[in-house]
mmCIF file of the C-alpha atoms, coordinates in Angstrom:
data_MODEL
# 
_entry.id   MODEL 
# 
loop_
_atom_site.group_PDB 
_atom_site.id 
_atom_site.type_symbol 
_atom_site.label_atom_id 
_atom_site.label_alt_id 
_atom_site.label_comp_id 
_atom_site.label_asym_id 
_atom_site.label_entity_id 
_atom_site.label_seq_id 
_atom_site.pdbx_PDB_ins_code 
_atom_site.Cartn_x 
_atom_site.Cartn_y 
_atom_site.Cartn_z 
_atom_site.occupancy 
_atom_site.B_iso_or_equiv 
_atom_site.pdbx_formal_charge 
_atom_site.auth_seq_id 
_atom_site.auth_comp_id 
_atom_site.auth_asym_id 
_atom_site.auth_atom_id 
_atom_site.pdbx_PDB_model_num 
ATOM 1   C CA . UNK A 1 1   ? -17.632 3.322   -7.152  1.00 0.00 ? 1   UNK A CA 1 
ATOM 2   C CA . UNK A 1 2   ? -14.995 1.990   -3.857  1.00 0.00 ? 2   UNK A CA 1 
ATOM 3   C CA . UNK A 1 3   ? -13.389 4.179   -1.510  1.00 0.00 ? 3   UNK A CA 1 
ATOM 4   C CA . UNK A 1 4   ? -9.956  2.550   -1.314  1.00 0.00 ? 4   UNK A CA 1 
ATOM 5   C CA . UNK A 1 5   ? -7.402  2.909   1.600   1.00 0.00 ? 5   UNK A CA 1 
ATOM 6   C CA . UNK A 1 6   ? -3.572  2.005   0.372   1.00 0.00 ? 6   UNK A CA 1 
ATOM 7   C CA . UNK A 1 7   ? -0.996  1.910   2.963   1.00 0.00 ? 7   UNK A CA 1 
ATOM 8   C CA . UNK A 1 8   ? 2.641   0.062   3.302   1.00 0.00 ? 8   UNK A CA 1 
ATOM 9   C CA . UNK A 1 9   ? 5.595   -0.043  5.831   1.00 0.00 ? 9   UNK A CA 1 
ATOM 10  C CA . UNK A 1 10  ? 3.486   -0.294  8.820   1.00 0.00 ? 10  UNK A CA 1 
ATOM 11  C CA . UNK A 1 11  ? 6.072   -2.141  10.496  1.00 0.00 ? 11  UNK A CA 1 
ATOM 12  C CA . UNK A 1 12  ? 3.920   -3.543  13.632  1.00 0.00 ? 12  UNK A CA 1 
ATOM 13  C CA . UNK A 1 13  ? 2.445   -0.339  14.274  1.00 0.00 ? 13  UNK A CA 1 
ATOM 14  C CA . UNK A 1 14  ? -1.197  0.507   14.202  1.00 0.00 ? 14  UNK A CA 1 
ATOM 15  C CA . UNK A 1 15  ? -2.821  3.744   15.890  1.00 0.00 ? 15  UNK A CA 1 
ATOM 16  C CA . UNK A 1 16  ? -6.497  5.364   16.095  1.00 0.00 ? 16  UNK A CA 1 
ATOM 17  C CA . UNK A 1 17  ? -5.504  7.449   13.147  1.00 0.00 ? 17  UNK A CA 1 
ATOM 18  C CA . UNK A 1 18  ? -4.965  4.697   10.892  1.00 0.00 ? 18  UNK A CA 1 
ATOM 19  C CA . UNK A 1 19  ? -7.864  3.055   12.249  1.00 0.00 ? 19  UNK A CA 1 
ATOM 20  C CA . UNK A 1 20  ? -9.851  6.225   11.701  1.00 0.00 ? 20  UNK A CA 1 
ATOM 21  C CA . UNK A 1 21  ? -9.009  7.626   8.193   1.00 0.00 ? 21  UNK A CA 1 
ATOM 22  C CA . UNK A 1 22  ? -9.625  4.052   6.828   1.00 0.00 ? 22  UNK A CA 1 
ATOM 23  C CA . UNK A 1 23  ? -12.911 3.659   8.463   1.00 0.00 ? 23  UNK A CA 1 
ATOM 24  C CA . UNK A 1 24  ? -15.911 3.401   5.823   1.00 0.00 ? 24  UNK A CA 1 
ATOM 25  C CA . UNK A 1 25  ? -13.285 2.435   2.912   1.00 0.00 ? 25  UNK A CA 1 
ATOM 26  C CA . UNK A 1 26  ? -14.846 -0.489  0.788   1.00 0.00 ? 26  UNK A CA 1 
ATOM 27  C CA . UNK A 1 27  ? -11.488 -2.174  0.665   1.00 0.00 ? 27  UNK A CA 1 
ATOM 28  C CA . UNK A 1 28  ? -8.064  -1.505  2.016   1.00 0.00 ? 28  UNK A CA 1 
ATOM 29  C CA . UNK A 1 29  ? -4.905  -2.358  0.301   1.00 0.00 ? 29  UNK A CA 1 
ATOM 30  C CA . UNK A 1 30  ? -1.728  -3.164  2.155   1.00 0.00 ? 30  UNK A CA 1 
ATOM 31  C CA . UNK A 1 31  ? 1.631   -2.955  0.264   1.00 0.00 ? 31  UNK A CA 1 
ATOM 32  C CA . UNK A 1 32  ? 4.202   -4.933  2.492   1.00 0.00 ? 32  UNK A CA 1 
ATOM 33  C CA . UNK A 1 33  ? 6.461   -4.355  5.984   1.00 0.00 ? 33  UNK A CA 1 
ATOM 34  C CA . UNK A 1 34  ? 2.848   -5.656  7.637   1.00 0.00 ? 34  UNK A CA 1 
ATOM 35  C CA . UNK A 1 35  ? 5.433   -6.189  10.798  1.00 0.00 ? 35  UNK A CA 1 
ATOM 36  C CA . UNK A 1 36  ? 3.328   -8.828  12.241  1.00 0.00 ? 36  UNK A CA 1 
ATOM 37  C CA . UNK A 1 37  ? -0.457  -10.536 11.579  1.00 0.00 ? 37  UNK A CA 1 
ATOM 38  C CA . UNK A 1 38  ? -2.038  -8.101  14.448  1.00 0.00 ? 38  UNK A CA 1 
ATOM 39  C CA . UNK A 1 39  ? -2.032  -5.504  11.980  1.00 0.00 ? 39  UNK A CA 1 
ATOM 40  C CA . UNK A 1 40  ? -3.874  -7.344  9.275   1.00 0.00 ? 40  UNK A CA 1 
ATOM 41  C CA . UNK A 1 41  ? -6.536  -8.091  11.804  1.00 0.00 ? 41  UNK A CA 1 
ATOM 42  C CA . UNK A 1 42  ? -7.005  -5.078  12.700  1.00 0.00 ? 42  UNK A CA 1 
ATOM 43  C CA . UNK A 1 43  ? -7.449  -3.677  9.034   1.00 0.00 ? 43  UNK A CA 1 
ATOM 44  C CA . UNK A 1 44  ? -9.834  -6.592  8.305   1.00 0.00 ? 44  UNK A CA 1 
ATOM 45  C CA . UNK A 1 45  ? -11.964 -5.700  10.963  1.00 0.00 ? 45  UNK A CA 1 
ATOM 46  C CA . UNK A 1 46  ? -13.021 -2.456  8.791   1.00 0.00 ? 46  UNK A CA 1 
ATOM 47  C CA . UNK A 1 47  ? -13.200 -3.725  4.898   1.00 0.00 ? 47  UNK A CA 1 
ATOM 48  C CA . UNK A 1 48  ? -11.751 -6.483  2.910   1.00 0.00 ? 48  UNK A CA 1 
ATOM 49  C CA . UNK A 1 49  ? -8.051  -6.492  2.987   1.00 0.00 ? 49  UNK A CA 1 
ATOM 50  C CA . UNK A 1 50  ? -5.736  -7.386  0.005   1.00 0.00 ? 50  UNK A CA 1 
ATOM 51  C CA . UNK A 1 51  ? -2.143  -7.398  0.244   1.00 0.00 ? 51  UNK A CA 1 
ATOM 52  C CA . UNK A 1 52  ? 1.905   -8.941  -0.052  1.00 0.00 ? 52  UNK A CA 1 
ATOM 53  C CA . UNK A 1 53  ? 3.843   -9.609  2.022   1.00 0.00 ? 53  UNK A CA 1 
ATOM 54  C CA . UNK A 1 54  ? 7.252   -7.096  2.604   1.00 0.00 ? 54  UNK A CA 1 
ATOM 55  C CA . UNK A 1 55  ? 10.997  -8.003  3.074   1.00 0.00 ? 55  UNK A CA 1 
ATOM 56  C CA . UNK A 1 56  ? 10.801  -8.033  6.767   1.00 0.00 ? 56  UNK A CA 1 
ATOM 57  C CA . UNK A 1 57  ? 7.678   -10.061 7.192   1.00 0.00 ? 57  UNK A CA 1 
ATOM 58  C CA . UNK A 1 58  ? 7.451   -13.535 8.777   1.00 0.00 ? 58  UNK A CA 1 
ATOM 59  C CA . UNK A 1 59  ? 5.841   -16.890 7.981   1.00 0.00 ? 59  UNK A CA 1 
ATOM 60  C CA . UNK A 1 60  ? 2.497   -15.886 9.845   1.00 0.00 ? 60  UNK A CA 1 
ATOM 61  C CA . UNK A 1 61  ? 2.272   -12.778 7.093   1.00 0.00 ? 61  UNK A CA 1 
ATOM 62  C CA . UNK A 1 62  ? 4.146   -14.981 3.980   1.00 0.00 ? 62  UNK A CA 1 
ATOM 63  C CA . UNK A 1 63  ? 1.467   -18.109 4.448   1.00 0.00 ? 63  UNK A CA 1 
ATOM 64  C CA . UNK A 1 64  ? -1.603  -15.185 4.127   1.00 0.00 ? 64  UNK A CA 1 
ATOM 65  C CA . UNK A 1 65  ? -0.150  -13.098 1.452   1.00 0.00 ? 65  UNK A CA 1 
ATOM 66  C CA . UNK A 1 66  ? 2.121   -13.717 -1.646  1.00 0.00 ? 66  UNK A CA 1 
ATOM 67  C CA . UNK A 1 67  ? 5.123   -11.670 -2.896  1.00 0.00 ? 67  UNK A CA 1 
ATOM 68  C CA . UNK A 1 68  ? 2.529   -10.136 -5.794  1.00 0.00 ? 68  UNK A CA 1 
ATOM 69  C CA . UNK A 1 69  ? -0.894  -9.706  -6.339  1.00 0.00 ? 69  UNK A CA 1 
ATOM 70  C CA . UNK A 1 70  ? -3.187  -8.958  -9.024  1.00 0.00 ? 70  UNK A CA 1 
ATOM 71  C CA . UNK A 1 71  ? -6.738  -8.140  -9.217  1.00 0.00 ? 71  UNK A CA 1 
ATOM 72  C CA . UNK A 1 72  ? -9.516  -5.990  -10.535 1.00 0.00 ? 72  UNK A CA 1 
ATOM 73  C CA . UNK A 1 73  ? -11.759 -2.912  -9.030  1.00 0.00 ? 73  UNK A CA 1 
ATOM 74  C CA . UNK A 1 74  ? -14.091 -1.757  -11.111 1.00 0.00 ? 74  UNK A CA 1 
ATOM 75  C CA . UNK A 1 75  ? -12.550 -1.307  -14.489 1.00 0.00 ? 75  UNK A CA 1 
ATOM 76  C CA . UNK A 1 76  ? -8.889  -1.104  -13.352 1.00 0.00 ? 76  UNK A CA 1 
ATOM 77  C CA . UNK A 1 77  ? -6.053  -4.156  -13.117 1.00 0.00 ? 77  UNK A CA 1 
ATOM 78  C CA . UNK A 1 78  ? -4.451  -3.455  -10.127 1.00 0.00 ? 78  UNK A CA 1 
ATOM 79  C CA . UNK A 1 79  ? -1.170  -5.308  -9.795  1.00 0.00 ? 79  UNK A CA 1 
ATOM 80  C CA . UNK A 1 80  ? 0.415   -4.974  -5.778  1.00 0.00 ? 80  UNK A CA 1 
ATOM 81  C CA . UNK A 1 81  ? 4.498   -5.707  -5.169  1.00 0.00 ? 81  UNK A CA 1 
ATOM 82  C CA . UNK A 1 82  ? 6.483   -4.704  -2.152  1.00 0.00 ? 82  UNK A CA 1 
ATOM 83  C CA . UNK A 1 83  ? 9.930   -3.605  -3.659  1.00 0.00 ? 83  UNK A CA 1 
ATOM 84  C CA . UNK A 1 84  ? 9.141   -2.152  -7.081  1.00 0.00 ? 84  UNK A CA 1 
ATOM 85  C CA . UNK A 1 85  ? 11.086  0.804   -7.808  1.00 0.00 ? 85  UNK A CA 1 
ATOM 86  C CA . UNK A 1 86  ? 9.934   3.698   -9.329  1.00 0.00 ? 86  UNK A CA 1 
ATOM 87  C CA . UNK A 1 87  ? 8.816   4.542   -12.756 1.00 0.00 ? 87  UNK A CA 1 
ATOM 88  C CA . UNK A 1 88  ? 12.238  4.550   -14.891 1.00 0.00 ? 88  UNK A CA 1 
ATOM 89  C CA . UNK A 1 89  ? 13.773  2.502   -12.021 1.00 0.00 ? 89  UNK A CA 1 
ATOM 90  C CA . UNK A 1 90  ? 11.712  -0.151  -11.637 1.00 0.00 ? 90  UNK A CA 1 
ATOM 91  C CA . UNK A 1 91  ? 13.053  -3.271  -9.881  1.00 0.00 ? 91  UNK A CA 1 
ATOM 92  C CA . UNK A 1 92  ? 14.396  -6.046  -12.256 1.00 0.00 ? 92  UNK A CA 1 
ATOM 93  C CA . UNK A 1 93  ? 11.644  -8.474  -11.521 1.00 0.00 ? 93  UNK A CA 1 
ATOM 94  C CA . UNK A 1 94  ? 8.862   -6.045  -11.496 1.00 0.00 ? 94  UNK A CA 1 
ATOM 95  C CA . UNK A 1 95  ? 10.004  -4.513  -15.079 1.00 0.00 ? 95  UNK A CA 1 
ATOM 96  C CA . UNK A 1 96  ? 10.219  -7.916  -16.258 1.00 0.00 ? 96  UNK A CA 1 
ATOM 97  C CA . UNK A 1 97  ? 6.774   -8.511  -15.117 1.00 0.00 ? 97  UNK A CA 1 
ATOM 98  C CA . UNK A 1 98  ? 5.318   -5.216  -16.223 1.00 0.00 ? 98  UNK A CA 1 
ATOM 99  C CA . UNK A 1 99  ? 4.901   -5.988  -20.351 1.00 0.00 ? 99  UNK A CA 1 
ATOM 100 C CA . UNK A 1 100 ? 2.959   -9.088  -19.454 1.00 0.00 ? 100 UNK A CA 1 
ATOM 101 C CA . UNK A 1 101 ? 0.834   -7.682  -16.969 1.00 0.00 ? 101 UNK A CA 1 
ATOM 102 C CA . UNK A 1 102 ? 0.210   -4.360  -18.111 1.00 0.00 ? 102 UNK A CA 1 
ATOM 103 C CA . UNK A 1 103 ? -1.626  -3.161  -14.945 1.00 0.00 ? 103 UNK A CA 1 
ATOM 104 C CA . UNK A 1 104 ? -3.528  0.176   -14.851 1.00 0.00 ? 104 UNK A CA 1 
ATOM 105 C CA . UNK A 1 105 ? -2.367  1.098   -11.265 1.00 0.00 ? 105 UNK A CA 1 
ATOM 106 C CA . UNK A 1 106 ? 1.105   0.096   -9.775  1.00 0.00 ? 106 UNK A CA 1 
ATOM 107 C CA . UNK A 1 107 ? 1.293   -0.147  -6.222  1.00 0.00 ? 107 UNK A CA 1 
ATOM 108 C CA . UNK A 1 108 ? 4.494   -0.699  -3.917  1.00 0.00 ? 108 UNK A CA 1 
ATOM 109 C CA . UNK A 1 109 ? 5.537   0.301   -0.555  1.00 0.00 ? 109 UNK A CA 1 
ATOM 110 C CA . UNK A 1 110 ? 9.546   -0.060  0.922   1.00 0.00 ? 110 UNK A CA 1 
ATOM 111 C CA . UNK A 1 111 ? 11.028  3.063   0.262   1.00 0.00 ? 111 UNK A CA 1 
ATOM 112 C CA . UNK A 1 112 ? 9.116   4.860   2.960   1.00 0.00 ? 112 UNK A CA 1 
ATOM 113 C CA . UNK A 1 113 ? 8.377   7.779   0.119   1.00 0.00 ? 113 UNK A CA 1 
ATOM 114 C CA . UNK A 1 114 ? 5.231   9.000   -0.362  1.00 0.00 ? 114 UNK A CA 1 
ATOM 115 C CA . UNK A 1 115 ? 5.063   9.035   -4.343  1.00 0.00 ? 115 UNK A CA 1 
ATOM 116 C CA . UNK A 1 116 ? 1.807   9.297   -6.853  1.00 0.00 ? 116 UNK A CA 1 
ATOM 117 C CA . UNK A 1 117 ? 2.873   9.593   -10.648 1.00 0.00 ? 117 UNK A CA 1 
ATOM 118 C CA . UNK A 1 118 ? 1.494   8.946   -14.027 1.00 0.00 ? 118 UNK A CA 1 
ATOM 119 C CA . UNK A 1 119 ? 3.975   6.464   -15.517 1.00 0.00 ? 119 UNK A CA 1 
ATOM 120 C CA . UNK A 1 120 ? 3.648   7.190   -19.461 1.00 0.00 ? 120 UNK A CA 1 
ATOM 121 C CA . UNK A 1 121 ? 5.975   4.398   -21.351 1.00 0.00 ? 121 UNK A CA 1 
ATOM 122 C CA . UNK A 1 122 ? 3.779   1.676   -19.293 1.00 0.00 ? 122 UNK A CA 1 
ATOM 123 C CA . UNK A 1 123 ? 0.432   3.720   -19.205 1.00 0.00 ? 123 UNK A CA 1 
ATOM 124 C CA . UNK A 1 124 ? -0.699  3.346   -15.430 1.00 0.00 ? 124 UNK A CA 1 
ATOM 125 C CA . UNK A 1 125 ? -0.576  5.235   -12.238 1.00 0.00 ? 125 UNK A CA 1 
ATOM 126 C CA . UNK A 1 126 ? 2.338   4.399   -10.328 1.00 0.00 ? 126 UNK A CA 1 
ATOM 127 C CA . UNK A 1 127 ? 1.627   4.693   -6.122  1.00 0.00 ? 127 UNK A CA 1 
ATOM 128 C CA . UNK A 1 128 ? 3.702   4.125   -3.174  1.00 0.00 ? 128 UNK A CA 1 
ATOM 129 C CA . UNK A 1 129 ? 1.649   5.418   -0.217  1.00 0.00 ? 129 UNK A CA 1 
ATOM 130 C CA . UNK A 1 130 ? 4.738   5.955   2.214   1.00 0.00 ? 130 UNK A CA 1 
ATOM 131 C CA . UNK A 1 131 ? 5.124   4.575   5.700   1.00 0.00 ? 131 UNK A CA 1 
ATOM 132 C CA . UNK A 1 132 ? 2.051   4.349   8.014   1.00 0.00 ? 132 UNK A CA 1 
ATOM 133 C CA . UNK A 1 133 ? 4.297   3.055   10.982  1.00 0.00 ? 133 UNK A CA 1 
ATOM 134 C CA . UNK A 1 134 ? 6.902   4.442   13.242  1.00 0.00 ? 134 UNK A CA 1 
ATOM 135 C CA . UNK A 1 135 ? 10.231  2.746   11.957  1.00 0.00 ? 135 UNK A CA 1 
ATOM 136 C CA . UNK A 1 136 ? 12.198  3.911   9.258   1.00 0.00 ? 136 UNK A CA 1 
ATOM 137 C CA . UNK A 1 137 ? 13.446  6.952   8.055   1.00 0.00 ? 137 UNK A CA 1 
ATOM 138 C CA . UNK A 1 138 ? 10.501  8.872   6.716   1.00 0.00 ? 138 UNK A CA 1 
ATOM 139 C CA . UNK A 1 139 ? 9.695   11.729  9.285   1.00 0.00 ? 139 UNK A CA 1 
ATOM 140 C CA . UNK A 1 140 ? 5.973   12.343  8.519   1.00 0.00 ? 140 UNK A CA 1 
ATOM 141 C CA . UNK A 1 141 ? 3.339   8.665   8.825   1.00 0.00 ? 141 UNK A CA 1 
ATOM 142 C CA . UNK A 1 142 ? 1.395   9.246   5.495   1.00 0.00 ? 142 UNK A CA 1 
ATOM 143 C CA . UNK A 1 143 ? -1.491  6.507   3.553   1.00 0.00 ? 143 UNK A CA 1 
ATOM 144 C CA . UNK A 1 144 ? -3.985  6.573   0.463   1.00 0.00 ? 144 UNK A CA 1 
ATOM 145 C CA . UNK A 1 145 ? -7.220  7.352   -0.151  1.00 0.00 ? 145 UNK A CA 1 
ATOM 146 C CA . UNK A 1 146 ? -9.067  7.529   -3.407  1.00 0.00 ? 146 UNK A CA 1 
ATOM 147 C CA . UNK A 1 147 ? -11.844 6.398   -4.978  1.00 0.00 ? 147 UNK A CA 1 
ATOM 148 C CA . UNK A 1 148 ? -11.909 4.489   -8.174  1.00 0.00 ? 148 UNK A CA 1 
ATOM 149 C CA . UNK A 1 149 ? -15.376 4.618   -10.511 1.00 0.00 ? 149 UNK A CA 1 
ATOM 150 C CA . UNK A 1 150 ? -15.428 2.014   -13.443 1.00 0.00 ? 150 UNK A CA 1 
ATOM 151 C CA . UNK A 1 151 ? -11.947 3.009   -15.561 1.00 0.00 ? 151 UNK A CA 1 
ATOM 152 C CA . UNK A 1 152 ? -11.248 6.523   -13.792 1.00 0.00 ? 152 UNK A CA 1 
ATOM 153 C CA . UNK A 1 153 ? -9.305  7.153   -10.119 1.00 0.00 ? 153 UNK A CA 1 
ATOM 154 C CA . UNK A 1 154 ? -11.318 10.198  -8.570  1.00 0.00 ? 154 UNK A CA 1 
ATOM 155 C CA . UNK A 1 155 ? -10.751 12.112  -5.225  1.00 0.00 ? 155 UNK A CA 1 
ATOM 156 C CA . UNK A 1 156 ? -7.304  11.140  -3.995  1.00 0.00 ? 156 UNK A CA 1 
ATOM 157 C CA . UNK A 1 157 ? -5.839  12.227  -1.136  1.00 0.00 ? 157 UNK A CA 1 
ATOM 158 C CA . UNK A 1 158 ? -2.393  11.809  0.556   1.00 0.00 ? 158 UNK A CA 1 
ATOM 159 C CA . UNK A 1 159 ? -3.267  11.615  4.442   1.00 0.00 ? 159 UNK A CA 1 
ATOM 160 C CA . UNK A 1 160 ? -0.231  12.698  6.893   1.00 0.00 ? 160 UNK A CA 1 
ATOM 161 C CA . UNK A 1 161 ? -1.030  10.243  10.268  1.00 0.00 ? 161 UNK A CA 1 
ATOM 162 C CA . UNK A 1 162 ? 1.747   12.848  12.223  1.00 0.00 ? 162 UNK A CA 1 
ATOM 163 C CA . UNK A 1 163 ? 5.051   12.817  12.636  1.00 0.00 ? 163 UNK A CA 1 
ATOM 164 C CA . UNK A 1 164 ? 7.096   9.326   13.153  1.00 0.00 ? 164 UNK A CA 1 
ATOM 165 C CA . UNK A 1 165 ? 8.351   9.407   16.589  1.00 0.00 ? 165 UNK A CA 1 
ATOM 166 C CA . UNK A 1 166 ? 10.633  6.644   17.890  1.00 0.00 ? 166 UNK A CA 1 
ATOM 167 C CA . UNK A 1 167 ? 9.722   7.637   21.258  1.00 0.00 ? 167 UNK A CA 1 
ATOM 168 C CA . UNK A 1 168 ? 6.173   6.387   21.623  1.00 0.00 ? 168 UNK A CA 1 
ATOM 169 C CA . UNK A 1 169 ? 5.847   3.661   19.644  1.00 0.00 ? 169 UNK A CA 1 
ATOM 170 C CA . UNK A 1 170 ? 2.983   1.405   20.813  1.00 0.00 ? 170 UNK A CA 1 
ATOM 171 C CA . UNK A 1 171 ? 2.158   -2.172  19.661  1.00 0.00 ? 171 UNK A CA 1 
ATOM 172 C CA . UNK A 1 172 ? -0.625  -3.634  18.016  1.00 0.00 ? 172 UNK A CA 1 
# 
């Protein structure tokens, strides 16, 4: 069994909540919008970090992390993208992907949206953990966590950070 933390969209931001509800996770997932490398170093500092890199992300973030990745936890193929769409709207490259890589979970950040669904024509649990940062639209910081035990996802939980404020954003 892992305790996973998935967030996205963190857009240079990182805060003692973060920090906090991701402490004791086995591994932490990142799905794009980093914002810059200070976040990934702080993340790594609590479990092994996997993630790609976002639209808005430079070369320090692009020469870490790749535009996709895939990998296994437990019994699951987990397949990571920045932009992917939704189920029934996936984006062009990821539903040209999908039939080859038939992944078990789908995760992708971008659209700020916090958004868990079963997606039946491709069998897998679609995820896009919202926005953990402070720029965008979204009005409420949300992330991931579950737990994932050989082939089965147990004890997920959407976790609302607080409201985005432009006002007091702080740097890493």
């Amino acid at each position: 069994m892992k305790k996973i933390g998935i967030l996205s969209d963190t857009h240079g931001y990182m805060d003692d909540r973060i920090l906090h509800f991701l402490a004791g996770c086995d591994e932490i997932w990142h799905a794009g919008d980093w914002g810059n490398f200070a976040v990934a170093e702080a993340l790594m500092k609590l479990a092994p970090l996997r993630g790609v890199y976002g639209n808005i992300d430079g070369q320090d973030i692009r020469l870490t992390f790749h535009e996709d990745t895939y990998f296994m936890c437990e019994e699951m193929k987990i397949w990571i993208h920045h932009i992917g769409g939704t189920p029934g709207r996936y984006s062009p490259d990821v539903r040209t992907k999908m039939p080859q890589i038939k992944p078990d979970i789908f995760i992708c950040g971008h659209s700020h949206i916090l958004k868990v669904m079963r997606d039946a024509k491709h069998n897998l649990l679609y995820i896009n953990p919202g926005a953990a940062g402070k720029h965008g639209f979204h009005k409420v910081r949300t992330l991931i966590l579950m737990e994932i035990e050989g082939k089965k996802v147990t004890k997920m939980n959407a976790v609302e950070l607080g409201p985005r404020s432009e006002l007091d954003i702080e740097p890493v």
